[in-house]
Every structure is written in C-alpha cells, then in structure tokens.
N, C-alpha and C positions, 0 to 999 in steps of 0.2 A: 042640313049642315052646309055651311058657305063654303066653295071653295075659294081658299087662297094662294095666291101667288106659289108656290113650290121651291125654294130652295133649301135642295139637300144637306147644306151643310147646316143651313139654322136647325132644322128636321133633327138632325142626327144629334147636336146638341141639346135641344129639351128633350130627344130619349135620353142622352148620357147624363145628363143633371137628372132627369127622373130614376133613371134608376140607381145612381148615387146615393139618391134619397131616401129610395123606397130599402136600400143598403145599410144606411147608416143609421136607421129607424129600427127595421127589423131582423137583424143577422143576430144571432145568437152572440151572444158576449161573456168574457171572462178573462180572466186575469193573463191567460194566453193569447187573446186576439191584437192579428198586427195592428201598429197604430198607425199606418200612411197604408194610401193604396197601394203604393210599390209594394211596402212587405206583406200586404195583402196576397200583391198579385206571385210575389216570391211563393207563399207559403202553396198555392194553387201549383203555383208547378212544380213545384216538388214532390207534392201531394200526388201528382200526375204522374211522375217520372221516377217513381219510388225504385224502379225495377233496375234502373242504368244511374249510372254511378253523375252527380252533378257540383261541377265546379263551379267558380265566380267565374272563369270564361263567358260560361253559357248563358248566366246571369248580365252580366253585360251585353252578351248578342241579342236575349228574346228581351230585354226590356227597354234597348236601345239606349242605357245610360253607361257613361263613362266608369271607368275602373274607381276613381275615386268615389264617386258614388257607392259602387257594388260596396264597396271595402266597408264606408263609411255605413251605409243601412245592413251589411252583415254583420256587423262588430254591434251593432245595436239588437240585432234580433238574437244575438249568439248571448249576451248581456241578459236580455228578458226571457232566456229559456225558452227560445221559442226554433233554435234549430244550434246544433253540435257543427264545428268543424275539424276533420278527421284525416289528421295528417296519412299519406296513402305511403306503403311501403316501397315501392319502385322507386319516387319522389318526392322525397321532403317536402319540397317548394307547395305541391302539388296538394290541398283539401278537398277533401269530398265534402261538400255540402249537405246535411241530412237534419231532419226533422225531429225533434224530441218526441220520443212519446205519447208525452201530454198534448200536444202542440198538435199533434197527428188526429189524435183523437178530437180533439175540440173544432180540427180542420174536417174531421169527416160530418160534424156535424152542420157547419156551415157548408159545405158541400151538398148536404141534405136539402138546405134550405134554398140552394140557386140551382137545383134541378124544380124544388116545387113554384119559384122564381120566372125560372124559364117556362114552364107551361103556364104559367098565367099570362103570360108575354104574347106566347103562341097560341093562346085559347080563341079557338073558331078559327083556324089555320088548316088547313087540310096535311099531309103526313109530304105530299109533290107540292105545294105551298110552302111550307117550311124549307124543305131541299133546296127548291128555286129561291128563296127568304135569302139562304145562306153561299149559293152559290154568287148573288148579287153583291151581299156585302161581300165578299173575298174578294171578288173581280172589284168592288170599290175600294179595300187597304190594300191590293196592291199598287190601284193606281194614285193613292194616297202616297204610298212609299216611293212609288218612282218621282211623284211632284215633290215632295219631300228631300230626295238626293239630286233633282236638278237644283231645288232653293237652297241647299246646301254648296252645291258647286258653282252657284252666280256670289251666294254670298262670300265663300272663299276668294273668289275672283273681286271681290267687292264691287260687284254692281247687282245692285238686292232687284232696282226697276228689274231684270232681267228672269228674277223666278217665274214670276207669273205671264203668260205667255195669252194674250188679250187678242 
C-alpha cells in the first residue's frame, strides 16, 4: 500500500462521506425514519436520554443549531409522528420532548444496526485500541470546538483572516 501525504482533515472526511453512505444504503427504513441527519441525530438522543426529561434547550446545545432551527425541525418530526411534545405541569412555556412509540421502536432497530456498524468499523482493533481510537478522536472535537469558537469570535469581530492561526 503507498503511503500518502496525511491530512487529518481530508482522512476524516472520506470516513464521514463513507459512512454516510454505508447509512443511507443500509439503515433499516420505514415510514418512521427521520429524514435529515439532524432528526436523525434528534431521534439518537432521545433514544439515549429516555430516562431524563429533554427539552428544545438541550436540543439546541448538543446539536449546536439555533432556536429557530430546533423549533422548525421539531414541528416537522412532531408532524411525521415521530416524537410528542408535552406540555410539563410546573411550566407551560416548558415541553418535554419524547418519542412515539412507534418511532422508539423502529429507532431501536436502527440502533441495532450502528452497533453491528461500529464493529465492522473496529474489526481487527484490539478492545486498548479502540479505547486509545476514542480517546483521540475526543481529544480531536474538542480541539475542533475551541478552533471553531475562536472562528466564531474573529468572525464576529469581522476579521475571518484571523480564525486560522498559521
């Protein structure tokens, strides 16, 4: 095998397009499955987070889009029966976000299929290989996220030259 040149960002792009791919090929389908990544990735944590109660707050913090956003792709998944919003008794103002039934169900099955996903990913990986795999990437989206709020704070300042730090 040749090696090439190394940059992690191109790298980390043909994984994210490949497994996009290998996603939108093979994930189980039905009249329930979201249709944008976002409510994709909505229905995952929800799915995850079944036990604690989850508003559009949280919704806007873990996915990093604006309020109008959340609003606009929950008012579509609430539409497609794919998750209830449930006025909470202490505060009106205040919906709990939750999952239909159906919606649950069809989600534990695609759930099913990105654990058998992920070991094909990790196949020939040792069990401290994969740990070290994962410790890497974390330590690389956070430093993603801090370059990301300094390109946030030059761009607000409107000097963009100034994100990237050469």
């Amino acid at each position: 095998m040749e090696k090439r040149p190394l940059h992690m960002s191109f790298v980390m792009r043909v994984i994210h397009n490949q497994v996009k791919d290998i996603i939108s090929k093979s994930v189980p389908k039905s009249d329930l499955s979201p249709q944008t990544q976002l409510q994709g990735g909505i229905m995952g944590y929800l799915f995850h987070h079944k036990e604690a109660p989850v508003y559009q707050k949280d919704i806007e913090k873990e996915f990093r889009v604006s309020r109008a956003t959340a609003t606009n792709t929950l008012q579509v998944m609430e539409k497609n029966g794919l998750i209830i919003r449930k006025n909470q008794d202490k505060d009106a103002r205040l919906k709990r976000i939750i999952m239909t039934p159906e919606a649950e169900a069809n989600h534990a099955r695609v759930e099913a299929h990105m654990k058998m996903m992920d070991e094909r990913m990790l196949q020939g990986l040792s069990e401290e290989e994969t740990e070290e795999l994962s410790r890497y990437l974390h330590i690389i989206m956070d430093n993603l996220e801090q370059l990301r709020a300094e390109c946030s704070a030059a761009e607000n300042e409107e000097r963009k030259d100034a994100c990237v730090k050469c």
